[in-house]
Backbone as CSV, one residue per row, in Angstrom:
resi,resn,N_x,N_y,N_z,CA_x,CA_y,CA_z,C_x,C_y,C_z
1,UNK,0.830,-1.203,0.000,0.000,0.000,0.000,0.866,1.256,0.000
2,UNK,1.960,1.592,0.834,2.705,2.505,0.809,3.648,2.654,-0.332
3,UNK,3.847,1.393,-1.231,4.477,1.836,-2.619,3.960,2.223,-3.211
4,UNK,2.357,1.644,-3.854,1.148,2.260,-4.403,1.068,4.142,-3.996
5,UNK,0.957,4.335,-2.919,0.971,5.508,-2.315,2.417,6.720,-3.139
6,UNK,3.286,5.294,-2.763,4.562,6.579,-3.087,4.132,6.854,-4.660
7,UNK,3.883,5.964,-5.328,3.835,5.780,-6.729,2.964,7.229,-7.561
8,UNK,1.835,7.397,-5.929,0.712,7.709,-7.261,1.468,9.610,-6.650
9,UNK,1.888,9.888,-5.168,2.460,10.926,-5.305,3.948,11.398,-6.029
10,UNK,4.539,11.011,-6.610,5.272,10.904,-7.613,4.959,11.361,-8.716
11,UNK,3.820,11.017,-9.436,3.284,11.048,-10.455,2.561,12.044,-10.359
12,UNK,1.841,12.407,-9.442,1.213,14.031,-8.746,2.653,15.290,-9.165
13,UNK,3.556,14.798,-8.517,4.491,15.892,-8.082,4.944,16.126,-9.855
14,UNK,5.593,15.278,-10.638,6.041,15.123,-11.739,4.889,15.658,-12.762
15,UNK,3.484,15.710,-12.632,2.721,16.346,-13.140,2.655,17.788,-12.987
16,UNK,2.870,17.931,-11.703,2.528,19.302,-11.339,4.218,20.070,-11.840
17,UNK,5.014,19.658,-11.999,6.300,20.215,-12.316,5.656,21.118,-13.930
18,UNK,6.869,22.068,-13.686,7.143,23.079,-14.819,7.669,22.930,-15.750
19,UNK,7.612,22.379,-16.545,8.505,21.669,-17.670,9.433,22.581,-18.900
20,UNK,10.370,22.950,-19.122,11.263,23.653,-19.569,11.260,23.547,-21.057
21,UNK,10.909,23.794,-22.305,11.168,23.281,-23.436,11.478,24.003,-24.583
22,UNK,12.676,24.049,-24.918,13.172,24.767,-26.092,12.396,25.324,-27.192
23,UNK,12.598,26.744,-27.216,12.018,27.155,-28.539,12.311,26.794,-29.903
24,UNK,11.588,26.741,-31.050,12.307,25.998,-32.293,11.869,27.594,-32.997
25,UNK,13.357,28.093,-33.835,13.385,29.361,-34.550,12.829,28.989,-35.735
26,UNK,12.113,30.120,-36.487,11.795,30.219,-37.250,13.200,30.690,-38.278
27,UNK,13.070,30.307,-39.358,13.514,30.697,-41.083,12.882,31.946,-41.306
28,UNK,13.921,33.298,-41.425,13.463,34.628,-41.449,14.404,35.359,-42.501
29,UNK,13.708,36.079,-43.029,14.297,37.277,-43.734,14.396,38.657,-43.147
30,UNK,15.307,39.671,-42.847,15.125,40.710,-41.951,15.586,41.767,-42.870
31,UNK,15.509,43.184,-42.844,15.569,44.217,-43.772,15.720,45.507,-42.810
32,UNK,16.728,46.266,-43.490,16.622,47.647,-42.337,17.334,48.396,-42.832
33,UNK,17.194,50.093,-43.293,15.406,50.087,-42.441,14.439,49.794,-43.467
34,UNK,13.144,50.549,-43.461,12.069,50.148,-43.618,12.105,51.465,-45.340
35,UNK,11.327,50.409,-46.185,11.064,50.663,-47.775,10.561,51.967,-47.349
36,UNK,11.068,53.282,-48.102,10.455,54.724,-48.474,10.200,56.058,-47.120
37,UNK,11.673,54.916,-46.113,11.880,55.762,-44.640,12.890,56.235,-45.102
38,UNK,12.476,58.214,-44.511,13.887,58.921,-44.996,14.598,58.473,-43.547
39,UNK,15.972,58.201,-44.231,17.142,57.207,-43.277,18.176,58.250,-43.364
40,UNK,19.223,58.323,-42.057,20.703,58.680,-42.312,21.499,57.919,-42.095
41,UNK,22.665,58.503,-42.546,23.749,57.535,-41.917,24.717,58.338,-42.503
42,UNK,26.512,57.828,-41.687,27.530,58.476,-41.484,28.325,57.761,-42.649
43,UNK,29.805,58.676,-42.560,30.778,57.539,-43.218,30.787,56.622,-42.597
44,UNK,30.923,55.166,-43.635,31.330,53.911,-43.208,30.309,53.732,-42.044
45,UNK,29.124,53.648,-42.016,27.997,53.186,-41.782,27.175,52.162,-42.768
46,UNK,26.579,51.189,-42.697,25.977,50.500,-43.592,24.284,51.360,-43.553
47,UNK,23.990,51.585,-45.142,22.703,52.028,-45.387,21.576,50.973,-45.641
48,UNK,22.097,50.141,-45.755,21.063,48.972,-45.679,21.493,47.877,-45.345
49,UNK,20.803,46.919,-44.635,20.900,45.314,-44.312,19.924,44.341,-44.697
50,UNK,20.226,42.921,-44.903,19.505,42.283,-45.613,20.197,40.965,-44.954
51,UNK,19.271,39.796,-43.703,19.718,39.118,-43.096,18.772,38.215,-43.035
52,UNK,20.069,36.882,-43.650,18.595,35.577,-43.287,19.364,35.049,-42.215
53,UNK,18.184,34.163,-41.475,18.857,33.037,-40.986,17.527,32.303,-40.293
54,UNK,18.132,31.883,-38.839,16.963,31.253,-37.964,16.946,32.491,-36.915
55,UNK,15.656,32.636,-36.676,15.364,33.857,-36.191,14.565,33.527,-34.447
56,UNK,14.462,34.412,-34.022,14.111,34.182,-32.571,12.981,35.423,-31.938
57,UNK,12.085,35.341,-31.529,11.857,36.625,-30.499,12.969,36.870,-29.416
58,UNK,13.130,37.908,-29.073,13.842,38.786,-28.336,13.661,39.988,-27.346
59,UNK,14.301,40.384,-26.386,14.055,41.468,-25.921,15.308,42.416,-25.632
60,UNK,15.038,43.909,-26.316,16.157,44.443,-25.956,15.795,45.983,-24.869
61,UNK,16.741,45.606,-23.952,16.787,46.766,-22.888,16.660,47.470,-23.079
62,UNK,15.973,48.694,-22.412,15.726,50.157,-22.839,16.363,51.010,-21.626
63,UNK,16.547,50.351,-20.489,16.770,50.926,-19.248,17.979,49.913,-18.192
64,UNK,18.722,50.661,-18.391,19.988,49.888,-17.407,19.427,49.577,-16.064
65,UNK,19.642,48.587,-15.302,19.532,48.127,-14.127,21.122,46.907,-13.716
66,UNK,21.244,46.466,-12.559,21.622,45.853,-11.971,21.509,44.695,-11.940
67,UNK,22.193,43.518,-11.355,21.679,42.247,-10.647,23.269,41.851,-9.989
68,UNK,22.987,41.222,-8.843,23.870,40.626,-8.104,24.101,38.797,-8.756
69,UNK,25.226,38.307,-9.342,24.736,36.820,-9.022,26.512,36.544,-8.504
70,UNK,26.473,35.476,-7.609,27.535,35.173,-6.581,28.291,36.307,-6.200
71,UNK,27.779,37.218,-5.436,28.270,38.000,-4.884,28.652,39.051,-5.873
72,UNK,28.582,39.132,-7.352,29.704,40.158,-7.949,28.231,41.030,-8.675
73,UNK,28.258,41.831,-8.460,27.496,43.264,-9.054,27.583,43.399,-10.761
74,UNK,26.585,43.381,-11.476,26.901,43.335,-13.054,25.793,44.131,-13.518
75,UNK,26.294,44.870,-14.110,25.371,45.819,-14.814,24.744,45.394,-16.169
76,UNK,23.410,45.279,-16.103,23.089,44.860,-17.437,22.689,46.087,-18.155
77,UNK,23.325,46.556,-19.634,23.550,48.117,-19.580,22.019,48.017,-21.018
78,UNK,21.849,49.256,-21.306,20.648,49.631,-22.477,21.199,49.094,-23.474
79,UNK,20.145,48.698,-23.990,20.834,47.981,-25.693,21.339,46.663,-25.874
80,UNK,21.098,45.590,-24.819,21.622,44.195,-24.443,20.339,43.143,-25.050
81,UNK,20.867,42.368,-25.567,19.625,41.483,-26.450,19.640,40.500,-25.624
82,UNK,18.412,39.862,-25.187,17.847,38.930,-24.524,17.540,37.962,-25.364
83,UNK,17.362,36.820,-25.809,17.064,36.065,-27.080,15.754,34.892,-26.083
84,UNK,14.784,34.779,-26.673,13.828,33.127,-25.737,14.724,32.155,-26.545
85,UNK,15.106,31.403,-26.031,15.511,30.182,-26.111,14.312,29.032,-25.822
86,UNK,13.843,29.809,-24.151,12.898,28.598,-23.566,12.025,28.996,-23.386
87,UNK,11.026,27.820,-22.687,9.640,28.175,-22.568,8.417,27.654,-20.927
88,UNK,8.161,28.074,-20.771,7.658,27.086,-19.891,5.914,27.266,-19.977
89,UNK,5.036,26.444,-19.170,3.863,26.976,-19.186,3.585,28.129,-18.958
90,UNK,4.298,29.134,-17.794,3.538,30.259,-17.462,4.586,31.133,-17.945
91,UNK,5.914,30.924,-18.472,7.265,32.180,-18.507,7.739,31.352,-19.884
92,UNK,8.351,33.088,-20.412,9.051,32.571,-21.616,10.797,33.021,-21.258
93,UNK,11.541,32.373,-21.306,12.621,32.766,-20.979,13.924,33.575,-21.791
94,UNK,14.253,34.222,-21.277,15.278,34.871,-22.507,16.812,35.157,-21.483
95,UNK,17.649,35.163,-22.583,19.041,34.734,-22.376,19.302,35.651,-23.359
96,UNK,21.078,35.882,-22.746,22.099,36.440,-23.659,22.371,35.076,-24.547
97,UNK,22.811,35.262,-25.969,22.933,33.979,-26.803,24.446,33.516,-26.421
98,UNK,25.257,34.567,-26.087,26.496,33.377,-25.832,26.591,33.467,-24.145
99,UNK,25.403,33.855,-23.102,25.965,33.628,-22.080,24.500,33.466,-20.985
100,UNK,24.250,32.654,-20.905,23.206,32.208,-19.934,23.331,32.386,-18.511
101,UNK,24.125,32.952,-18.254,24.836,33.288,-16.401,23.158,34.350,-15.879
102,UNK,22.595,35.221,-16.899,21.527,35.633,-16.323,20.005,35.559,-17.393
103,UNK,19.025,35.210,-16.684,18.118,34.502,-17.214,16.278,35.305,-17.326
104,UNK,16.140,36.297,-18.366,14.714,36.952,-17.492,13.899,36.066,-17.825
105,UNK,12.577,36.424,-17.058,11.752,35.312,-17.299,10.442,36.110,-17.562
106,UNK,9.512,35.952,-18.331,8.843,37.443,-18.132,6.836,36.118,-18.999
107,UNK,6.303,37.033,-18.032,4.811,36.011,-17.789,4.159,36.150,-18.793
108,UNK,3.555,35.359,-19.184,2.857,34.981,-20.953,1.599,35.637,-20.892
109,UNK,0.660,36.000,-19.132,-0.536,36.723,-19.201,0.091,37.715,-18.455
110,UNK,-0.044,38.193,-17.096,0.416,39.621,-16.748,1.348,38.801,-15.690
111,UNK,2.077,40.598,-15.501,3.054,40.466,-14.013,4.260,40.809,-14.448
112,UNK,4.959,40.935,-13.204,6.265,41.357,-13.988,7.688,40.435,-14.405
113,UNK,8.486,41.005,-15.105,9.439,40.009,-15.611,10.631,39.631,-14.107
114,UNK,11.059,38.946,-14.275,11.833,38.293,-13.434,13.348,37.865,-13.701
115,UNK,14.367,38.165,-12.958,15.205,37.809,-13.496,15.977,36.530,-12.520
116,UNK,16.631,35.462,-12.995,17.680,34.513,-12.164,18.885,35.450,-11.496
117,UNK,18.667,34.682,-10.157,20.290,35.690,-9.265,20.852,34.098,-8.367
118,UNK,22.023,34.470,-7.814,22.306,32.898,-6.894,21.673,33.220,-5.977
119,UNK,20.953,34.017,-4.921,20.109,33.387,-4.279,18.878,33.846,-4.005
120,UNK,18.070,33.674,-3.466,16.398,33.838,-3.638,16.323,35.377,-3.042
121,UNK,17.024,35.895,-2.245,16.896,37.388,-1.920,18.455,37.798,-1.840
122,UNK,18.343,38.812,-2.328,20.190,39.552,-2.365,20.230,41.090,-1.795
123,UNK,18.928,41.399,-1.171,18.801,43.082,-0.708,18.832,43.792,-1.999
124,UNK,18.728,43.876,-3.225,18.511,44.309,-4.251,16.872,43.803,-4.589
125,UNK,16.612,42.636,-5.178,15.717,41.719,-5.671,14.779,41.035,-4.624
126,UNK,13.568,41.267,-4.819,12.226,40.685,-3.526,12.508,39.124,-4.306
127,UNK,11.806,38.215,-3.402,11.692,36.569,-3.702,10.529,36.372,-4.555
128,UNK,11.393,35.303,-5.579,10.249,35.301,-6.300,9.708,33.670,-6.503
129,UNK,10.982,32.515,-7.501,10.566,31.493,-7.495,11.763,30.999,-7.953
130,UNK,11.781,29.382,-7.086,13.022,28.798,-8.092,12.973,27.210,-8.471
131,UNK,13.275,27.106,-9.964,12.780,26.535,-10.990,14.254,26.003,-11.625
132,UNK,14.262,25.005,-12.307,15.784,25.042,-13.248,16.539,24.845,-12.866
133,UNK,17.012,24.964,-11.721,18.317,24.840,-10.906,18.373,26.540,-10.819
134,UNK,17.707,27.465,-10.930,17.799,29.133,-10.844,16.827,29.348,-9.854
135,UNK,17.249,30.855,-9.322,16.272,31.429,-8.677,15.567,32.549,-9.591
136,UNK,14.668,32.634,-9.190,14.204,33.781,-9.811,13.715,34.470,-9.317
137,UNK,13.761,36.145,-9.442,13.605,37.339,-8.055,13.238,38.323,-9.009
138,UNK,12.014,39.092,-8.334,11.322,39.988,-8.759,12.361,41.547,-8.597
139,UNK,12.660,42.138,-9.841,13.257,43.109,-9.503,12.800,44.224,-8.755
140,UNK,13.426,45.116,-7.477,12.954,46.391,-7.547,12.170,47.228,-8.379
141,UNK,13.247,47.642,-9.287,12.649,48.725,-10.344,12.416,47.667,-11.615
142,UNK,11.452,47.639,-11.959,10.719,47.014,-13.453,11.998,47.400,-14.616
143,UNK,12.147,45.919,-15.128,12.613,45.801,-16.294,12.115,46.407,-17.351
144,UNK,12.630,46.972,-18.419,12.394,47.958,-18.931,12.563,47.290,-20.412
145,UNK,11.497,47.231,-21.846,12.729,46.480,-22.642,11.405,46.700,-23.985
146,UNK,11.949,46.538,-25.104,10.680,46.357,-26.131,11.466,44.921,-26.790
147,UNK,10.125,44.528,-27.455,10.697,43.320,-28.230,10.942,43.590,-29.441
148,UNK,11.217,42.366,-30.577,12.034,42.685,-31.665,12.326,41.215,-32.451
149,UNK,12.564,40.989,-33.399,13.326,39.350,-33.742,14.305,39.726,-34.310
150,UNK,15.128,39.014,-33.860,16.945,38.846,-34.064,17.134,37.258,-34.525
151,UNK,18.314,37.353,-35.637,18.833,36.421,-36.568,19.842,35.705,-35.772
152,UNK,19.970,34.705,-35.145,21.246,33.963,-34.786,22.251,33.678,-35.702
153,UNK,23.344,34.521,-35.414,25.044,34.301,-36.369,25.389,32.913,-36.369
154,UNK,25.064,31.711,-37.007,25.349,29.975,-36.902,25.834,29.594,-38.762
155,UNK,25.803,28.279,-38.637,26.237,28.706,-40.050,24.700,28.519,-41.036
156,UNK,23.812,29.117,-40.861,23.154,29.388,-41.783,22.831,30.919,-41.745
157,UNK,23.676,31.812,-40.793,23.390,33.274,-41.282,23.974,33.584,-42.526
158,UNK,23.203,34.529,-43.195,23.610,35.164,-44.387,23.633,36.962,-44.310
159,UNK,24.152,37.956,-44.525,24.027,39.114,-44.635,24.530,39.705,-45.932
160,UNK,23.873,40.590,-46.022,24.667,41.309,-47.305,23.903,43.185,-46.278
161,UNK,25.143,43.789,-46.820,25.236,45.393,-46.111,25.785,46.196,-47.433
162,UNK,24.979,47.444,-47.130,25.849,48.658,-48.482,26.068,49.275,-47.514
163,UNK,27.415,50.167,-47.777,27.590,50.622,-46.729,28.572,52.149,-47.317
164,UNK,28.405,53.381,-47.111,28.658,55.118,-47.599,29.993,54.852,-47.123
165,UNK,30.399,55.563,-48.234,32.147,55.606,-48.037,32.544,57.037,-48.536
166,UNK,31.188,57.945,-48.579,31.628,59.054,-48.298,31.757,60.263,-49.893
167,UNK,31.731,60.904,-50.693,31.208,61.801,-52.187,32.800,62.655,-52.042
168,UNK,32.755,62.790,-53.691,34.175,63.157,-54.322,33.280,64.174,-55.670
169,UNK,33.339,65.562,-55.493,32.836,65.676,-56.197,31.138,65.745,-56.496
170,UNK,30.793,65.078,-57.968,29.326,64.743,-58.149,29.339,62.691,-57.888
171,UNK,30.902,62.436,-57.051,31.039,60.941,-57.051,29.958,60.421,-56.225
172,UNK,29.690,59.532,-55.699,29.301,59.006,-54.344,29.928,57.357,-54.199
173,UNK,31.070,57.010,-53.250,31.502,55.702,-53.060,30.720,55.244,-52.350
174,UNK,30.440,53.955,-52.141,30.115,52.364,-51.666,31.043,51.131,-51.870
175,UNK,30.348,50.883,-50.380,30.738,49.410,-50.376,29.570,48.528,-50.486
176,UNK,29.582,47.167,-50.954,28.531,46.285,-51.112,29.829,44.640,-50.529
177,UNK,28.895,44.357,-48.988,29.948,42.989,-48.052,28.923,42.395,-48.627
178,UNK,28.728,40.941,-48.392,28.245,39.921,-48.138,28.998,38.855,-47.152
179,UNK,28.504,38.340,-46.063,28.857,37.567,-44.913,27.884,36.564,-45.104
180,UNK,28.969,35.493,-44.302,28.467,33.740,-43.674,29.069,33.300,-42.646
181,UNK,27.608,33.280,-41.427,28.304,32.816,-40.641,29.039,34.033,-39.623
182,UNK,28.559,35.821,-39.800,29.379,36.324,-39.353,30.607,36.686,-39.871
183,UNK,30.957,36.294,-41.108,32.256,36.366,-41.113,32.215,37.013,-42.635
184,UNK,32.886,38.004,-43.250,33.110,38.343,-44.664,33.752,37.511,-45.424
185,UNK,32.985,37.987,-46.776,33.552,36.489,-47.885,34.277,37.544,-48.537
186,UNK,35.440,37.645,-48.756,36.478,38.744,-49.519,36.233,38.732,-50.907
187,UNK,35.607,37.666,-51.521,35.452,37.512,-52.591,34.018,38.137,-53.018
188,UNK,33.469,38.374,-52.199,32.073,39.019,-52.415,32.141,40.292,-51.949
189,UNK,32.817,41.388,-51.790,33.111,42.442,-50.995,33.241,43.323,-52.506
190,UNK,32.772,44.440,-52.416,33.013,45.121,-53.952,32.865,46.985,-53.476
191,UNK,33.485,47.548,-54.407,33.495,49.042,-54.080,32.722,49.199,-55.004
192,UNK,31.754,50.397,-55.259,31.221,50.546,-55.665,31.331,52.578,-56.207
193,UNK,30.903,52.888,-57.266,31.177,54.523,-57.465,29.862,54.792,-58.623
194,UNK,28.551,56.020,-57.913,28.032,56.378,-58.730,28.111,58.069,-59.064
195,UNK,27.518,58.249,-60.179,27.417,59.720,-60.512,26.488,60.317,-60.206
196,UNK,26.371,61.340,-59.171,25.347,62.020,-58.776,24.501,62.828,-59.666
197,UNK,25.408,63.521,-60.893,24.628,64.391,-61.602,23.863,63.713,-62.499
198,UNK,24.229,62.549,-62.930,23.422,61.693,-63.495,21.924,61.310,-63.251
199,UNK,21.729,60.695,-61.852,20.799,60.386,-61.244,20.379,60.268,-59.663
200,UNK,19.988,60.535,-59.161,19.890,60.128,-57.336,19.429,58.904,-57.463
201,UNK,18.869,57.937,-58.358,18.571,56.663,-58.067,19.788,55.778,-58.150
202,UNK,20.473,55.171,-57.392,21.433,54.255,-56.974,21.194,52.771,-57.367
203,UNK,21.618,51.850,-58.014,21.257,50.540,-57.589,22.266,49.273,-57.318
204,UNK,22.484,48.411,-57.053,22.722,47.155,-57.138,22.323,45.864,-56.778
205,UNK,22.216,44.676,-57.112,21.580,43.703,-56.994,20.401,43.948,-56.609
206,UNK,19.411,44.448,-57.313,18.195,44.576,-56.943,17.529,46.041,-56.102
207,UNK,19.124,46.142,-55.799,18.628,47.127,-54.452,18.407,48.854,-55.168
208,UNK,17.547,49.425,-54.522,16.944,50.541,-55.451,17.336,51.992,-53.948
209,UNK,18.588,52.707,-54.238,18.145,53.659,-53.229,17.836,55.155,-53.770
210,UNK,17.097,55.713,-53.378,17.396,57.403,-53.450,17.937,58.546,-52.592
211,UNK,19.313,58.988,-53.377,19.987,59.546,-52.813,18.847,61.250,-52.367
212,UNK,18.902,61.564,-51.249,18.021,62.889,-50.943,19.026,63.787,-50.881
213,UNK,20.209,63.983,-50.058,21.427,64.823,-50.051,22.514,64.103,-49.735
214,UNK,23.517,64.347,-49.630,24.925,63.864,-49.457,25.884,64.712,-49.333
215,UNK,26.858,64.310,-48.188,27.965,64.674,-47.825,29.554,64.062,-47.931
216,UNK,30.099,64.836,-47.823,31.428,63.486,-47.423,31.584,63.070,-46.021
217,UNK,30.872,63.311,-45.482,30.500,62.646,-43.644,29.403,61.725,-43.522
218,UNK,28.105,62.325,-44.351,26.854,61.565,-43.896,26.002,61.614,-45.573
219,UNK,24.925,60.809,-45.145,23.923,60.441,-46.485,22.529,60.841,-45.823
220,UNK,21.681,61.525,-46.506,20.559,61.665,-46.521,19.586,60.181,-47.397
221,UNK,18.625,59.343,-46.930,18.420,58.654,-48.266,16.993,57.475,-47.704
222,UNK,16.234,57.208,-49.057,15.361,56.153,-49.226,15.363,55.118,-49.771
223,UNK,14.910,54.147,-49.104,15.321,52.637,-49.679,14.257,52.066,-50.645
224,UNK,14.083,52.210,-51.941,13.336,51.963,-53.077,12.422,50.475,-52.747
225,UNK,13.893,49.757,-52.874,13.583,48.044,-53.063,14.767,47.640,-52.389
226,UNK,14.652,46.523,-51.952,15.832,45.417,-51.144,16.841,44.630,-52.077
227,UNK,17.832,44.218,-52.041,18.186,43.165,-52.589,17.578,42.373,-52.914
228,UNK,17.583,41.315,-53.745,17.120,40.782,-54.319,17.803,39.295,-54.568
229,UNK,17.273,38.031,-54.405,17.499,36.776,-54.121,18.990,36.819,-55.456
């Protein structure tokens, strides 16, 4: 009777557990910025991007805060990408992609996001819950963050970037990279030189821009059409 017993609370407890389960990325195309937005940009800035890969929801910081984990103070600063990796019934979890040391966790209906610390209260962070082998602690001041989808650099990223190299004249230079993997293919890397008095419409591989003004520092400009497969 008491094995029966242990058996069926076991099976209670193992039910009632939180079960952790990897997100599967989607196959994405990404573009930036946006078709017929007047855009700037500097020397040696890229004026357009064009990125496949496997793609993820994300969250990126808007507001610096803190967290303690084993004793050492780390600033998680504005502009830090959170990626979901995981999932659970009630939290979706997000991580730095090359470093999981801190973990937010943020609720699928309301409440606030949560982040992992080593221990359940640190005088910074109220108690919250611990799951995973993590704790997780309700911050003081509310996490701050908008979402977004971001391309994981693996080897199926692809990019291609144009990028202002700055007017000579009625000249205007470019560069046109293409990357895999993060990494530039030298063989796909090309300079590029158009004539301004000619036309403000720019193109290559597909890509359609209009020049609005230009400097030898910065570009005024609209993005027609994207690259093109």
């Amino acid at each position: 009777m008491s094995r029966l017993l242990l058996f069926i609370l076991s099976i209670i407890m193992v039910s009632c557990a939180s079960k952790k389960a990897a997100v599967n990325p989607e196959v994405s195309t990404l573009f930036h910025p946006s078709l017929k937005e007047i855009s700037n940009a500097e020397l040696g800035i890229s004026l357009v991007t064009k990125e496949q890969g496997l793609s993820y929801d994300a969250i990126e910081i808007t507001k610096e805060f803190k967290v303690e984990q084993n004793n050492n103070l780390k600033v998680i600063e504005a502009g830090q990408i959170f990626i979901n990796n995981y999932t659970t019934e009630k939290y979706d979890l997000y991580s730095i992609d090359s470093d999981s040391t801190h973990v937010i966790a943020i609720p699928k209906i309301e409440g606030n996001p949560m982040i992992s610390t080593s221990n359940d209260t640190d005088g910074i962070y109220s108690t919250g819950f611990s799951q995973f082998g993590m704790n997780f602690t309700i911050p003081v001041e509310k996490i701050e963050y908008t979402k977004r989808k971001v391309i994981v650099k693996n080897k199926d990223y692809f990019k291609q970037e144009f990028i202002y190299n700055g007017r000579v004249g009625d000249a205007l230079k470019f560069a046109y990279r293409e990357y895999i993997n993060d990494y530039a293919r030298p063989a796909f890397t090309q300079d590029l030189r158009y004539d301004l008095s000619e036309t403000k419409i720019i193109g290559f591989r597909g890509l359609r821009i209009e020049v609005l003004n230009a400097t030898n520092t910065e570009i005024q400009y609209k993005v027609i059409n994207y690259f093109e497969k």
